[in-house]
C-alpha positions in Angstrom: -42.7 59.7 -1.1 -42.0 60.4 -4.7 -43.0 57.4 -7.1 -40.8 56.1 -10.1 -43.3 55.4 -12.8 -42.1 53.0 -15.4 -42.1 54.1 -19.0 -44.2 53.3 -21.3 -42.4 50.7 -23.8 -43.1 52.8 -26.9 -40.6 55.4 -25.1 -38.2 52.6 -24.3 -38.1 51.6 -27.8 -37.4 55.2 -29.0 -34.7 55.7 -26.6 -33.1 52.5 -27.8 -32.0 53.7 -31.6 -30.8 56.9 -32.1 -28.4 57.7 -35.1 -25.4 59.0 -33.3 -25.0 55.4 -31.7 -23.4 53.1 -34.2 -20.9 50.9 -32.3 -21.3 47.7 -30.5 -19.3 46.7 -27.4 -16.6 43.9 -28.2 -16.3 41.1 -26.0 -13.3 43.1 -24.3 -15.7 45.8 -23.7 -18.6 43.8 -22.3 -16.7 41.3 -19.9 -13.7 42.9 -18.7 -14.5 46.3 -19.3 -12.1 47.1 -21.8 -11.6 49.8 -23.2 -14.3 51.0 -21.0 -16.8 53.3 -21.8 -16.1 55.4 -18.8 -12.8 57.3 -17.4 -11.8 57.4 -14.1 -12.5 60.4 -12.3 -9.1 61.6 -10.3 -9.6 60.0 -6.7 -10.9 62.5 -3.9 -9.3 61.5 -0.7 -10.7 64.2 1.6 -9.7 67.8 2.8 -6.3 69.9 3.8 -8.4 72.5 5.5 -12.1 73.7 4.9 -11.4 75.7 1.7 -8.9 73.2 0.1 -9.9 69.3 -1.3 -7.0 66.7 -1.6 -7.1 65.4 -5.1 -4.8 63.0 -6.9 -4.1 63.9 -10.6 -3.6 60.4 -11.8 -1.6 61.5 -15.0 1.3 62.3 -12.7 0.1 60.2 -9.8 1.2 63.0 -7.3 -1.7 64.7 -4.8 -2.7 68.2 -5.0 -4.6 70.7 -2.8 -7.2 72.5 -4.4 -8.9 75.9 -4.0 -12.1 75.4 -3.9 -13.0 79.0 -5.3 -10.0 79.3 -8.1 -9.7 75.8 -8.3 -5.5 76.7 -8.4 -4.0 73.6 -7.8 -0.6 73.5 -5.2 1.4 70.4 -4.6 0.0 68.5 -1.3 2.1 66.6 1.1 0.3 64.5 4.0 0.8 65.4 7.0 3.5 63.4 8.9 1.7 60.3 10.4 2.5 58.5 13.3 5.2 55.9 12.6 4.4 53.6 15.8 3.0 50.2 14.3 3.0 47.3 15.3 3.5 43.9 12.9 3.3 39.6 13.5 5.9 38.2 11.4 6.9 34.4 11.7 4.0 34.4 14.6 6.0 37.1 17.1 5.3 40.6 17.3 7.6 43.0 16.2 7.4 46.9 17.2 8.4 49.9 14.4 8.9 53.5 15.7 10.2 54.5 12.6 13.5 55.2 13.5 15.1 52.1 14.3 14.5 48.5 13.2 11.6 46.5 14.0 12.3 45.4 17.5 11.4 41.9 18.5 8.0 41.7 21.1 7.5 38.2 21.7 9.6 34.8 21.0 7.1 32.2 21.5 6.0 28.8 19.4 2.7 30.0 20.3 0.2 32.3 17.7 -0.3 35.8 18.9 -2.9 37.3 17.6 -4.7 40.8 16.8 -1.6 43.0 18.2 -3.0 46.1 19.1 -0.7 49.3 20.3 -2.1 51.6 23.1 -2.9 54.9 22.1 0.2 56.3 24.0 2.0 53.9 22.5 3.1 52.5 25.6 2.0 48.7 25.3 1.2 46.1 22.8 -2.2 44.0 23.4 -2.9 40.6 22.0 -4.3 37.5 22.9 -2.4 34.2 22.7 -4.6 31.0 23.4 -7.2 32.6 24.2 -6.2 34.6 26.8 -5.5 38.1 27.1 -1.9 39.5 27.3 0.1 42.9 26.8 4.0 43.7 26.5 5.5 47.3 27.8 7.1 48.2 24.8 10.1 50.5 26.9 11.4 47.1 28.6 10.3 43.8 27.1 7.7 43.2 30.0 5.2 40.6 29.4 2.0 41.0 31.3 -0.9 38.4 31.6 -4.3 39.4 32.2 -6.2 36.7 32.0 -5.1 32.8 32.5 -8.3 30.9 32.4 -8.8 30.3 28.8 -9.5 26.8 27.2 -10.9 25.6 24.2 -14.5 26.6 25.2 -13.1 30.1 27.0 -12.2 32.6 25.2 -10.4 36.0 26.7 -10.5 39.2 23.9 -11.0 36.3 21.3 -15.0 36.0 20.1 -16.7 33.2 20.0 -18.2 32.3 16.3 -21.4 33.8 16.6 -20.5 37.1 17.8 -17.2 36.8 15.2 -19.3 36.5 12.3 -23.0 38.4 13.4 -22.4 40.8 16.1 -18.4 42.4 16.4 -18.0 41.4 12.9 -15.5 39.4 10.9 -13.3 42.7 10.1 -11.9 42.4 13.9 -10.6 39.4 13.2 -12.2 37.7 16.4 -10.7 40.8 18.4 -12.4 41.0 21.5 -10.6 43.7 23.0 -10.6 47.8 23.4 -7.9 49.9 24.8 -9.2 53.0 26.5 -8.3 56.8 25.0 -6.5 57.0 27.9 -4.2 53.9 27.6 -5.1 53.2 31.1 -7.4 50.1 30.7 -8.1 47.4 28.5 -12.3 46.7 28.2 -13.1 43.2 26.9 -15.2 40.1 26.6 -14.8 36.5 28.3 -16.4 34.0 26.3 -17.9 30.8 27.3 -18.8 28.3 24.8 -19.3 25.2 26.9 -23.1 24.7 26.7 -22.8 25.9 22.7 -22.5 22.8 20.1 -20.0 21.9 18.2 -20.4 22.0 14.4 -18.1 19.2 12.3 -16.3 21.1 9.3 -14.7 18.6 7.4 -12.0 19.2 4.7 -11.0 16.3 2.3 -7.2 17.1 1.7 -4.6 14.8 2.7 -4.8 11.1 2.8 -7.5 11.4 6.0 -8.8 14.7 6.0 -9.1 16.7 9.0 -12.3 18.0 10.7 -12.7 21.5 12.3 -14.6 21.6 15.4 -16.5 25.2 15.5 -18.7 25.9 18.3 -21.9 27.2 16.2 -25.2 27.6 17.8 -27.9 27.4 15.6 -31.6 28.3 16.1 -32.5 27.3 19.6 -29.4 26.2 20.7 -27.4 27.6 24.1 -25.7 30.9 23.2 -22.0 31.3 24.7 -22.2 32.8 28.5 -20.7 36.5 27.9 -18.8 38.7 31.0 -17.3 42.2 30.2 -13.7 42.7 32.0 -11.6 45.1 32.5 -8.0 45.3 33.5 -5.6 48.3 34.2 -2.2 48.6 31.4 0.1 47.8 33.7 -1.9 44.8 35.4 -4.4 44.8 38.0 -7.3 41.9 39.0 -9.5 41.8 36.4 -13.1 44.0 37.3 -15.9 42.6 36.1 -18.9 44.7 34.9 -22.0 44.3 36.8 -23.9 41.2 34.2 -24.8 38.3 34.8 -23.1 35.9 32.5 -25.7 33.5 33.2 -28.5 35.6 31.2 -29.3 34.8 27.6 -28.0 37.9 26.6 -25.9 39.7 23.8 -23.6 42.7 24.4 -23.0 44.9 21.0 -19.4 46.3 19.8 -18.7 48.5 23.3 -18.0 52.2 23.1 -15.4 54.6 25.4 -15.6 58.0 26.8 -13.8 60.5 25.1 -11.8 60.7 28.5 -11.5 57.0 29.3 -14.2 57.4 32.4 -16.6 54.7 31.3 -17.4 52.7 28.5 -20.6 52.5 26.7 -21.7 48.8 26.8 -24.9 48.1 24.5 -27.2 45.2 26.1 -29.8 43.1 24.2 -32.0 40.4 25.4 -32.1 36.6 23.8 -35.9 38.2 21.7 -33.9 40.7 20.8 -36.7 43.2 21.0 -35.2 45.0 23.7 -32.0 47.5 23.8 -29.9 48.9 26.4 -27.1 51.2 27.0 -24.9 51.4 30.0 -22.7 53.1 31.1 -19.3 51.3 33.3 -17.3 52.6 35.0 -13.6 50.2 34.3 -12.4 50.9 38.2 -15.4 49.4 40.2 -17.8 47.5 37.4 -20.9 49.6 38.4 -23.5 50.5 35.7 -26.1 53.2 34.8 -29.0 53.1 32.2 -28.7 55.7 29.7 -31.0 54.1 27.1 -33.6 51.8 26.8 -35.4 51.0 23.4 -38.4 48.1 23.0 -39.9 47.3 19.5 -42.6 44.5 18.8 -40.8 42.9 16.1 -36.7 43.2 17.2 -34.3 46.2 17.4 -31.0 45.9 15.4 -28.2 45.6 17.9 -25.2 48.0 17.1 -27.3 49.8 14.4 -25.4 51.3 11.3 -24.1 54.3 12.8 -26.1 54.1 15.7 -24.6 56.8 18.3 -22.5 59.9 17.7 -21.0 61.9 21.1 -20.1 65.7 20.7 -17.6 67.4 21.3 -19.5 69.4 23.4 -19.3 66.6 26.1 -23.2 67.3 26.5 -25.1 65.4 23.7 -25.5 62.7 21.8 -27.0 61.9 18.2 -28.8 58.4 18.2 -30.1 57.3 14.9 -33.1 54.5 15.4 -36.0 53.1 13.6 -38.4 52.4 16.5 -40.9 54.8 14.6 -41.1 52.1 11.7 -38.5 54.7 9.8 -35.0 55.4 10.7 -34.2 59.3 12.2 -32.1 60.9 14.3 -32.5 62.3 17.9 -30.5 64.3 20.1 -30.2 63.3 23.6 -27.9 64.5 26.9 -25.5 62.5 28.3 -27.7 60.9 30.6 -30.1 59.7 28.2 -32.6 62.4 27.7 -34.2 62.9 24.6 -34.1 66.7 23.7 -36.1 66.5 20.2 -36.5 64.5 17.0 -34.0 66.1 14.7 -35.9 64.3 11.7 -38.9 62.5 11.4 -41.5 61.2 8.8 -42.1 58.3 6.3 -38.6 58.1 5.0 -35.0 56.7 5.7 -31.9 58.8 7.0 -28.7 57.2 6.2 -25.8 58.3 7.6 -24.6 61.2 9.8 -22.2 62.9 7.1 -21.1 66.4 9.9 -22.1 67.6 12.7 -21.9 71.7 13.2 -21.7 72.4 16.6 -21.1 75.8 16.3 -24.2 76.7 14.3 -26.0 73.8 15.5 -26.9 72.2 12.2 -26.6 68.6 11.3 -25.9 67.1 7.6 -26.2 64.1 7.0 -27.8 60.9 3.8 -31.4 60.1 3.3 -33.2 58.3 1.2 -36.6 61.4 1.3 -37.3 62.2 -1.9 -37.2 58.9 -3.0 -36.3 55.4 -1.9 -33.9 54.1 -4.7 -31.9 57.4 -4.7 -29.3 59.0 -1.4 -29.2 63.1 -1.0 -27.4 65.4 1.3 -29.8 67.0 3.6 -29.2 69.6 6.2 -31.5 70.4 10.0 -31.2 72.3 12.5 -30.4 71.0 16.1 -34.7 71.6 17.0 -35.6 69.6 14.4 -36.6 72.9 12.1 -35.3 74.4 8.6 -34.8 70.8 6.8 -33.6 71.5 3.7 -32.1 68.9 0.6 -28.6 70.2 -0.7 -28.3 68.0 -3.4 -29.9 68.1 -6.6 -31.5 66.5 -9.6 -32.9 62.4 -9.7 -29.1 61.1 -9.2 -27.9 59.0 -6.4 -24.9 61.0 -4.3 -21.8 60.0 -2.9 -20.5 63.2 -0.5 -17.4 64.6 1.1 -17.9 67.2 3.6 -15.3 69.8 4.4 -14.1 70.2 7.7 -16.5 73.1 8.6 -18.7 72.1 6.7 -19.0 75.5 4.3 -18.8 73.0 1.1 -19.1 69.0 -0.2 -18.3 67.5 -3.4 -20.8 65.0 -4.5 -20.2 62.3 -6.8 -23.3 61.5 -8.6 -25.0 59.3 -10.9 -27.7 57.2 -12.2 -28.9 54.2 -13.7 -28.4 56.2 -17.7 -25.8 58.5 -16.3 -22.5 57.9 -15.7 -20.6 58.9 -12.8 -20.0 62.8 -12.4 -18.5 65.2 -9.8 -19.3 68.7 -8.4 -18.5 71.2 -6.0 -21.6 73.0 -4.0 -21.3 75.1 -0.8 -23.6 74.1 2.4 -27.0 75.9 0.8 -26.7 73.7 -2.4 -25.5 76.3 -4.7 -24.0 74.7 -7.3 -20.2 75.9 -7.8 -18.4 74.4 -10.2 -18.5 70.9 -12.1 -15.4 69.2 -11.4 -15.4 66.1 -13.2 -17.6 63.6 -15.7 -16.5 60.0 -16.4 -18.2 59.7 -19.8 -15.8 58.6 -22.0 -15.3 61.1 -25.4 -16.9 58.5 -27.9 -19.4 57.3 -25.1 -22.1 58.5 -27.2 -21.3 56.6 -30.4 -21.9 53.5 -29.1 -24.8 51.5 -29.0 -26.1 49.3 -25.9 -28.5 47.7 -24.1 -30.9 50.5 -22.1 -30.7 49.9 -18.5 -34.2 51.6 -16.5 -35.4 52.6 -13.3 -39.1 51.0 -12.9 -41.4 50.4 -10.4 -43.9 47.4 -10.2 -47.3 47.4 -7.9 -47.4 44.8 -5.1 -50.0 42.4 -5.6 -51.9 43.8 -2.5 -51.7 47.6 -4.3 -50.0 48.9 -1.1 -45.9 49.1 -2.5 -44.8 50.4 -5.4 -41.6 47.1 -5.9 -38.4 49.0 -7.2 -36.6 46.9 -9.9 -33.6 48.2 -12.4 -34.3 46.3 -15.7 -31.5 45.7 -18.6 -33.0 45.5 -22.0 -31.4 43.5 -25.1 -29.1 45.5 -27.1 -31.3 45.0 -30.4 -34.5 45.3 -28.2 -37.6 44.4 -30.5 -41.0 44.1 -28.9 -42.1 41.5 -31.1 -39.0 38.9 -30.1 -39.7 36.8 -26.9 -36.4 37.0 -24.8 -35.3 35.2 -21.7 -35.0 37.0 -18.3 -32.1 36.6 -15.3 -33.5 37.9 -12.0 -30.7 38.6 -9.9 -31.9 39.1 -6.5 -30.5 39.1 -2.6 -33.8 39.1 -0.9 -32.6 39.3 2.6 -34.2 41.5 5.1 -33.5 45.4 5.1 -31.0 44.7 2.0 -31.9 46.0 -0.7 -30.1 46.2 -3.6 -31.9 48.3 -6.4 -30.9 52.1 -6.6 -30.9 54.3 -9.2 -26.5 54.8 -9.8 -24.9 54.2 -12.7 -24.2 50.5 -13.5 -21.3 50.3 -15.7 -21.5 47.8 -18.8 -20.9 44.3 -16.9 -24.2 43.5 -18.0 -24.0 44.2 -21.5 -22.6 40.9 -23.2 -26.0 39.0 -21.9 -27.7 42.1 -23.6 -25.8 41.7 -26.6 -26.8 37.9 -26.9 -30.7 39.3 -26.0 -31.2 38.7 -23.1 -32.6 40.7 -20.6 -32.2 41.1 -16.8 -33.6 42.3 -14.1 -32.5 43.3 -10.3 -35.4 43.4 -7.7 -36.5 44.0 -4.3 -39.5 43.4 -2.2 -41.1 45.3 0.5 -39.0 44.4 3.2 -35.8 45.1 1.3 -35.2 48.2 3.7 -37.0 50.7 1.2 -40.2 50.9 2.5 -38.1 51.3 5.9 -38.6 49.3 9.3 -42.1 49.3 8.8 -41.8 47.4 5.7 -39.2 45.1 7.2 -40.8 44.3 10.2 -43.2 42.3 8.0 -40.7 39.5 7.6 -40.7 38.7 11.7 -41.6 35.2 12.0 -42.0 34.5 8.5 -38.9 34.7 6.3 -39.9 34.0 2.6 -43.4 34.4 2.6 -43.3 38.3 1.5 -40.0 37.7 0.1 -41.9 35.0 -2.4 -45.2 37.1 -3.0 -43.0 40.0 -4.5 -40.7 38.1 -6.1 -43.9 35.9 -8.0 -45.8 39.5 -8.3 -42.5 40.3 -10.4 -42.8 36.9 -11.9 -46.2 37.4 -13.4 -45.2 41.0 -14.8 -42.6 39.9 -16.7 -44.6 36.7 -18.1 -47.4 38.9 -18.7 -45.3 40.4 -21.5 -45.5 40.0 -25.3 -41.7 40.3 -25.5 -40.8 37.9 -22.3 -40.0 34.1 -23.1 -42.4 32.6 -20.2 -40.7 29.4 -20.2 -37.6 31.4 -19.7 -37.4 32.8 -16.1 -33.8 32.5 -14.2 -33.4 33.5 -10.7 -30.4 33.7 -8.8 -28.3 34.6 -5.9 -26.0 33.8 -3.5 -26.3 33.0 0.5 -30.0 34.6 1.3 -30.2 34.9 -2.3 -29.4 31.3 -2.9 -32.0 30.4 -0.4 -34.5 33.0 -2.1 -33.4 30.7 -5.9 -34.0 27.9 -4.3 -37.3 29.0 -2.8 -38.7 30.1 -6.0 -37.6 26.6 -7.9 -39.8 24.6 -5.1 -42.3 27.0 -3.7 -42.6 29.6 -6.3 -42.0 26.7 -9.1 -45.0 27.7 -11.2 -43.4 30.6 -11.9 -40.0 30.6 -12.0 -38.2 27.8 -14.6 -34.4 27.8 -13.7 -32.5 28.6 -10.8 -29.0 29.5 -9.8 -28.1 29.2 -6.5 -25.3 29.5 -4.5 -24.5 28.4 -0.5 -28.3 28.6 0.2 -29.9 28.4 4.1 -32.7 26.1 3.3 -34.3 25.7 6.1 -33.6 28.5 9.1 -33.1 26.0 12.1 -29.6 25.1 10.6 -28.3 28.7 10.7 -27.4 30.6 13.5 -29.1 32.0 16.8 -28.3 35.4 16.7 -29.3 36.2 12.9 -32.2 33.3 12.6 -33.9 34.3 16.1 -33.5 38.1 15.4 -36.2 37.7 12.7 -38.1 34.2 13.3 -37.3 33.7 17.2 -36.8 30.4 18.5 -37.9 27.3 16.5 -39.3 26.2 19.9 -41.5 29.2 19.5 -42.4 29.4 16.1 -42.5 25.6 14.5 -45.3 26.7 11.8 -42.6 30.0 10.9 -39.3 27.9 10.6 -41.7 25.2 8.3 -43.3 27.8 6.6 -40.3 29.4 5.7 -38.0 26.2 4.7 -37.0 25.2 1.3 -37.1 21.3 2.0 -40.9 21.5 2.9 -42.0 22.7 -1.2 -39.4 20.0 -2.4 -43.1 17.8 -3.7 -43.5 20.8 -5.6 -39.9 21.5 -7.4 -40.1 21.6 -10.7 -37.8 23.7 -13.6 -33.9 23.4 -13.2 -32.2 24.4 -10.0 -28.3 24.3 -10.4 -27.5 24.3 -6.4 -23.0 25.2 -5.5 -21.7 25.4 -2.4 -18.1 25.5 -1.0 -17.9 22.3 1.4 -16.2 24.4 4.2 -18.2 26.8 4.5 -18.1 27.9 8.1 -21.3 30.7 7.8 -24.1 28.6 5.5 -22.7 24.9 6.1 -22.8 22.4 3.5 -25.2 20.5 5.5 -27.9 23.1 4.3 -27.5 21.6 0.6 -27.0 18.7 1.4 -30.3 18.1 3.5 -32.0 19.5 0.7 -30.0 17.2 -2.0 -30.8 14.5 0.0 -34.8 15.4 -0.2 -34.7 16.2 -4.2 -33.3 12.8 -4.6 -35.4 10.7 -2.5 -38.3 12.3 -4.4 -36.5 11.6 -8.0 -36.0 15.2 -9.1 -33.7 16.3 -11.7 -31.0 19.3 -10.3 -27.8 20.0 -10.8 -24.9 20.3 -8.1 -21.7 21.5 -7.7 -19.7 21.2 -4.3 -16.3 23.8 -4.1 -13.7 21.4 -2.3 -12.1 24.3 0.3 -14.1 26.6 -0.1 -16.0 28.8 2.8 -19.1 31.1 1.7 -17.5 32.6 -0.6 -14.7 31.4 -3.4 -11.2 31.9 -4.2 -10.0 33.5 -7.5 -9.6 29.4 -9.3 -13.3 28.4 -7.6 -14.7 31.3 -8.6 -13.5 31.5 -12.3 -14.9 28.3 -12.6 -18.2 29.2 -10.7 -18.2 32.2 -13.9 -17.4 29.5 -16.5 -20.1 26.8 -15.3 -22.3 29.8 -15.3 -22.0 30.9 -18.8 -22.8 27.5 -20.0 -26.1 27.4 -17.9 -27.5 30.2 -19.3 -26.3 29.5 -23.2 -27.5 26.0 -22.9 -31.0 26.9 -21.1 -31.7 30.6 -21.7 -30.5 30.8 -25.1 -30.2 27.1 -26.1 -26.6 27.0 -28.2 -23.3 26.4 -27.4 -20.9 29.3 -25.6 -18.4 30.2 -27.8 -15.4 28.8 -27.8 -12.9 30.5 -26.0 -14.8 32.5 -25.0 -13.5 32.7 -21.1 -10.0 32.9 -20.4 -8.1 33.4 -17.0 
């Protein structure tokens, strides 16, 4: 893997004064970005046909279809979409061909929710009180599926956990697929009886209200799970061939391309063990297609996990069972034809798959961790070539036969540009650069790529570091560390940053964004370190990073902030108890501190059970360093939180005071994980008085935030 090495400082300096650079950002410039220093580049929505791009010229705000070897530019108009949508208004659901007005579905007091029109447009599904239900659009016919539900059963409608870690909160708590073929409805019965409820209590009114969530946390009884299926037009509902009894998980199901079975991805309670099944809708019966064990735990419904071809023959499944993420292609039933990549390095995404030359592109991070290319390999696994070029980070947008892709491109002292390059990587044409035309007269803090050595010597920790605009190695300036710190989430990479950071360089101070070896750059191998210990590598990193920046003659060691929100709040929090010799102020915001109050399926994944791991879920807790807090720790949280509950803060408030530390402590009323527009301003505005009053110690400027 190529290393970044960090530059020596007398380079840094040098880079930091040249003549041509005269002007300072105004405050406009720094905190709302302008007049920015940077143009928009005209939005790239995709392809009219392989040799043509869809570009929108945002002078006359009209699309255009663009040759991709003249670059002659013709009016575009979309192609005519399908008008069949359906909408809730007022709670009912209304139909819209297009044609006529919305017709009227339902006319009920009741909510419907997650509407959802077949793909022959034939029926409308939705759940109402938690049970399943679809209308014939042609004659007004109402059609029940389901008529068990209660306020622990759920029909098409998740249950928390799965809402918010598995399916995802995008589908809304849709639990419900329509086959291809419009001829069956797949979903998931959920049973929360044996799952706890959680108190959320919101403080409006003259008696508040509580809301009663059924949340398991770490160790608790998961919901009981069944997979159903029902035909369109109504049928006895066929179970798939689970036992709902097991301590199980099912993933996001997938169909057929013809609607014969559906794709049902399994998961034990340790999570170390994957399946994939496929059911057949008419009888319930299943076959094993897949079956994947790792030591530490296998990520259920993995980024882009499975891709079927067209061919009806093969499929590409991406895993990291190797300790590194790659691709393989497989037959239908499961067999594993070859590795299509393989090594000490990360692929990304599957970008296009060419089946008629049997070549796959498709993101990696090879020749180097911070930075995503364009690669290209051949079905066998042979002739892997990079398409992209230079030390940028690339965006891409393959054409439709993949003969060319545009990349947008950047990095951490470039900003954004565009080009065109065919399917070898010959560079075309440069379409676009989003450097504005006095970009270069103006003078700003430098913002580097470095690299730090792990403690142990084995990792080289990636960090992007903003210097003060006036940066003078004999000043000693203050430091924000803005970190996440959760596992395989990394969020240093070498792209182009913009200039939101460059008021705090202006007042001199500098910042720096890190991540440690199980931030998903060193890939699953590195990651895999965290199982049954969240935040001790987490902590060794992040004090190794500590100790650099205090060992230098122009860091203020008194003068360490870290911060972050959610895992990074709990990371903050960490730092100002455990890690408290070395870090003096923290920032942190809706913090886990301690990992038996958050959730089974996220908590377990990486520390199993708190039955089976006590010393892990102590080790790993913020309330069991609270002897050892010392520093400022400024702790917020929104008080309905429904992901990290207040209870997490709280516990810990209640330990800070009861040992007669000093902390700060601000409490969002209504507020989930994360804030409204009004919280958050606020959030910005206590913020900006923390770190002139502590970093910089003077007063922020009057008026200096405005809404």
């Amino acid at each position: 893997m190529k290393r970044i090495l960090f530059l020596t400082l007398a380079s840094t300096v040098m880079a930091f004064s040249t003549s041509a650079q005269t002007k300072r950002l105004t405050k406009a410039q720094a905190l709302e970005g302008q007049p920015s220093l940077t143009k928009s580049l005209n939005p790239i929505s995709g392809w009219s046909d392989n040799n043509h791009y869809i570009e929108m010229d945002m002078a006359d705000r009209k699309q255009y279809s663009v040759n991709v070897k003249t670059g002659a530019k013709t009016p575009y108009t979309p192609p005519p979409r399908s008008v069949l949508n359906v909408t809730i208004k007022d709670n009912d659901i209304y139909y819209n061909n297009g044609v006529d007005a919305p017709k009227k579905l339902t006319n009920t007091k009741e909510e419907e929710l997650n509407p959802t029109l077949s793909p022959d447009g034939k029926y409308v599904a939705f759940t109402r009180n938690s049970d399943l239900y679809a209308i014939e659009v042609a004659t007004g016919k109402e059609i029940r599926y389901t008529n068990d539900a209660t306020d622990v059963i759920y029909n098409g409608y998740s249950s928390w956990v799965y809402f918010e870690e598995i399916l995802g909160r995008g589908t809304r708590y849709k639990a419900f697929w329509w086959s291809p073929d419009s001829k069956h409805i797949g979903f998931m019965r959920f049973d929360d009886t044996k799952v706890p409820m959680f108190p959320i209590v919101g403080s409006t009114g003259q008696h508040g209200y509580v809301e009663r969530t059924r949340y398991p946390k770490a160790g608790d009884p998961n919901p009981e799970v069944k997979i159903g299926f029902v035909k369109a037009e109504g049928s006895k509902v066929v179970w798939a061939d689970f036992n709902e009894k097991d301590d199980q998980y099912f993933g996001t199901p997938y169909w057929s391309f013809d609607g014969s079975n559906m794709m049902v991805q399994w998961m034990n309670r340790d999570q170390n063990n994957l399946k994939f099944y496929a059911v057949d809708p008419n009888t319930g019966s299943k076959k094993e297609f897949y079956d994947e064990k790792q030591s530490s735990w296998v990520d259920l419904d993995f980024a882009g996990r499975i891709e079927y071809l067209k061919d009806n023959k093969h499929y590409i499944l991406k895993s990291d069972r190797t300790g590194w993420a790659h691709f393989y292609l497989h037959t239908l039933d499961g067999k594993l034809i070859n590795p299509l990549t393989s090594g000490s390095w990360q692929v990304m995404n599957l970008v296009k798959v060419d089946e008629k030359n049997k070549v796959v592109y498709f993101t990696a991070k090879k020749d180097s961790n911070v930075r995503t290319d364009l690669y290209r390999v051949d079905y066998n696994g042979k002739n892997l070539k990079r398409l992209t070029f230079g030390d940028y980070t690339h965006q891409v947008q393959m054409s439709p036969e993949a003969s060319y892709f545009i990349t947008t491109y950047s990095n951490v002292s470039t900003p954004t540009k565009r080009a065109l390059l065919d399917n070898n990587g010959k560079l075309i044409k440069e379409l676009g650069d989003s450097k504005a035309d006095d970009f270069d007269s103006y003078i700003f803090g430098k913002t580097e790529l470095i690299t730090i050595p792990s403690e142990d010597g084995k990792y080289q920790l990636p960090a992007v570091i903003t210097y003060p605009t006036d940066f003078d190695q004999n000043k000693k300036y203050p430091v924000v560390m803005s970190i996440y710190g959760g596992p395989n989430a990394g969020t240093v990479s070498d792209s182009w940053k913009g200039t939101s950071n460059q008021w705090w360089a202006n007042e001199g101070i500098i910042q720096i964004a890190v991540d440690h070896r199980a931030s998903g750059a060193f890939g699953k191998e590195g990651v895999a370190l965290m199982h049954r210990n969240l935040g001790k590598w987490e902590m060794i990193d992040y004090i190794t990073y500590a100790k650099w920046l205090k060992s230098k003659p122009w860091v203020n060691d008194k003068k360490l902030l870290i911060t972050g929100h959610s895992y990074g709040g709990y990371i903050s929090a960490l730092a100002l108890t455990y890690g408290a010799d070395y870090f003096d102020y923290g920032y942190a915001g809706a913090p886990v501190t301690s990992w038996e109050l958050y959730d089974t399926h996220y908590a377990e994944r990486f520390m199993d059970t708190p039955q089976d791991n006590p010393e892990g879920y102590k080790a790993g807790s913020v309330l069991t360093y609270v002897d050892k807090y010392k520093g400022l720790l400024r702790l917020m949280h929104g008080d309905m939180d429904d992901n990290v509950h207040i209870q997490n803060t709280i516990q810990l408030v209640d330990k800070l005071t009861n040992s007669a530390k000093h902390f700060e402590l601000m409490i969002y009323p209504g507020s989930r994980h994360g804030f409204g527009p009004n919280k958050s301003a606020h959030d910005r505005m206590e913020r900006f008085n923390f770190y002139y009053k502590n970093l910089l110690e003077k007063p922020m400027p009057a008026g200096l935030l405005t809404r």
